[in-house]
N, C-alpha and C positions, 0 to 999 in steps of 0.2 A: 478553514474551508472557504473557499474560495466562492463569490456573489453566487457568479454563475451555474456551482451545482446544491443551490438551494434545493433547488427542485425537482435533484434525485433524491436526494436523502430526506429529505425534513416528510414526504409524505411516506417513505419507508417507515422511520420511526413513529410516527401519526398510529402506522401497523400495530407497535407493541406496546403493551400498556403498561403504565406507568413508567415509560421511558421518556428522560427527557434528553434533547439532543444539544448540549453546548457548544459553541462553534468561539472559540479563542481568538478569531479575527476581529467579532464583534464586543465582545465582552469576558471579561476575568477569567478562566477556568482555574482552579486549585486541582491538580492532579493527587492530593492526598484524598482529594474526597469524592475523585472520581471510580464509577464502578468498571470504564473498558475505556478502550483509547482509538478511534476511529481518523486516520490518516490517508487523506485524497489526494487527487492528481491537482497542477499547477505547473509552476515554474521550477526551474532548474536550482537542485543545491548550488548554495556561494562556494566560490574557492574558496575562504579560509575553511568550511566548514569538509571539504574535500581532501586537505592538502596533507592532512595527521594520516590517512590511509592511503593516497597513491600522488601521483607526479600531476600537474594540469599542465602539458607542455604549451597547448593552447589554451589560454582564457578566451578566447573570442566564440572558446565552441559551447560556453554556458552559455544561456538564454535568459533573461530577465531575474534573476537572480534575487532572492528575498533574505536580507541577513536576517532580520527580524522574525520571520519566519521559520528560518532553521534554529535561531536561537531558544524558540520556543518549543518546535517539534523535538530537537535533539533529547534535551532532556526529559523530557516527556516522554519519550520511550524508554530509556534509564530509570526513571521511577515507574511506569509501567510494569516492567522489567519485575524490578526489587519488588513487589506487590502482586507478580502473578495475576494480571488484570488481561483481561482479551485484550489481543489487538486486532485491529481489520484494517491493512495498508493496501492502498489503492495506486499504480501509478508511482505517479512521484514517492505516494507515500511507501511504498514498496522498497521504492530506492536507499528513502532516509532511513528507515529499517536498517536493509543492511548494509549503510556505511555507517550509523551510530552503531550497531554491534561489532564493526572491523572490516565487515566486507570493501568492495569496490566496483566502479562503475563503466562501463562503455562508456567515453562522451560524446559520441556521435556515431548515427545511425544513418550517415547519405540514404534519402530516399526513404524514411519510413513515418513521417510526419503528416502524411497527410488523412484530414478525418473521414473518423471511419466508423460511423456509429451501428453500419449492419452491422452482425457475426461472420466475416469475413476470413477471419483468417486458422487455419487449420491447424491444432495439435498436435502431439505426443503427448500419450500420459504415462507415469507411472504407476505400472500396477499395485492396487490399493487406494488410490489417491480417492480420499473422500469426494471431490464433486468435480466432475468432468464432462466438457461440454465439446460437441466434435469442433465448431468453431467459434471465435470470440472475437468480440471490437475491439483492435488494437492500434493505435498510432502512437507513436512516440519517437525522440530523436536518441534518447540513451536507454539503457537498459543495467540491468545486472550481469558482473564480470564474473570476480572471485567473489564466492560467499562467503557471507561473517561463519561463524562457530553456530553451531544447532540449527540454522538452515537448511533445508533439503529439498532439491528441486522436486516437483510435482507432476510442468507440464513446460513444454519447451513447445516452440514453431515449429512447425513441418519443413517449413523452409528455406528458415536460416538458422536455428535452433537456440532464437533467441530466449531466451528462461522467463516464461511466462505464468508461474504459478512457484510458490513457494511456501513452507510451513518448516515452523519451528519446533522441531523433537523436544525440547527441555522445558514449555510453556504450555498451560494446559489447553490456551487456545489462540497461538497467533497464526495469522495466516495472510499472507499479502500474493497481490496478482500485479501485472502489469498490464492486463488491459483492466475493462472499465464495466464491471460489474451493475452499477448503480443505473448504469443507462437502459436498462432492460431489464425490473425486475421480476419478471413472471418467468425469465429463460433465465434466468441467474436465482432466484428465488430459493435454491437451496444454503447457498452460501449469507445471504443475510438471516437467513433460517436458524442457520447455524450460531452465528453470532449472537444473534439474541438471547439464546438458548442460555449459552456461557453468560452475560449481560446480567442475566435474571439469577443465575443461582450462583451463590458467593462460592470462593473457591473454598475446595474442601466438601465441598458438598456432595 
């Protein structure tokens, strides 16, 4: 998790009790002894970590690129994964999602980068989709292409139908979006809601 969004998250979990919020940039996490795996926005996956699922004809269209970073998130979703642990991908972290399960990515979005912390931008949902909001803060320069395996789009842009909400059928609670949830939580409030919920009771329960 990146300095910067200290200060969506750390007073969310303040919210639920007895949760403690580990951040891996700062200090050790052991994913065996984690209870859910929370994955936020940042910088652009590296090409090597890119290049096992599709072609980079351009490097110059990644953006600050953190190997270290992916080295850490990738598998961490893979043991995630094997252990049936919630995940909540944010952003970037939506992306590492699904190109660590196979998927693949947009690398560039001309013109969609600039911020946008109202709810600006308008939906599609699929009928059913657990939480749906008419529109959401979205800026980004890539997005999601091809989706990994257990994937299912959720909520797409009105505009350019870029894939704005996604959930995984085979996991009893992953769920990743591409806008930015954590900036608003009283209008997003149902999806950290949600999360905790899973957080708190062990699976199986």
């Amino acid at each position: 998790m990146r300095e910067s969004d200290d200060r969506y998250f750390t007073p969310w979990a303040q919210l639920v009790p007895g949760l403690e919020l580990r951040n891996a940039r700062t200090s050790e996490v052991d994913m065996a002894e984690a209870d859910a795996l929370l994955l936020t926005g940042g910088c652009d996956i590296s090409e090597l970590f890119l290049r096992p699922r599709q072609p980079v004809p351009d490097p110059s269209l990644i953006q600050d690129p953190q190997m270290d970073r992916d080295a850490w998130e990738f598998p961490a979703v893979m043991a995630a994964f094997e252990r049936n642990l919630p995940i909540l991908a944010i952003c970037r972290g939506v992306q590492v999602l699904n190109v660590a399960l196979g998927g693949t990515l947009i690398l560039d979005i001309p013109g969609h980068t600039g911020p946008r912390d109202e709810n600006a931008q308008p939906l599609r949902w699929k009928a059913g989709a657990a939480h749906s909001f008419p529109r959401v803060n979205s800026s980004h320069h890539q997005a999601l292409d091809r989706l990994a395996w257990g994937l299912e789009v959720e909520a797409w842009s009105a505009t350019d139908d870029i894939i704005e909400q996604v959930r995984h059928t085979g996991q009893r609670f992953v769920l990743g979006t591409q806008y930015h949830p954590e900036r608003d939580r009283i209008y997003y409030a149902p999806i950290f809601s949600e999360f905790a919920r899973h957080v708190q009771r062990p699976a199986g329960a």
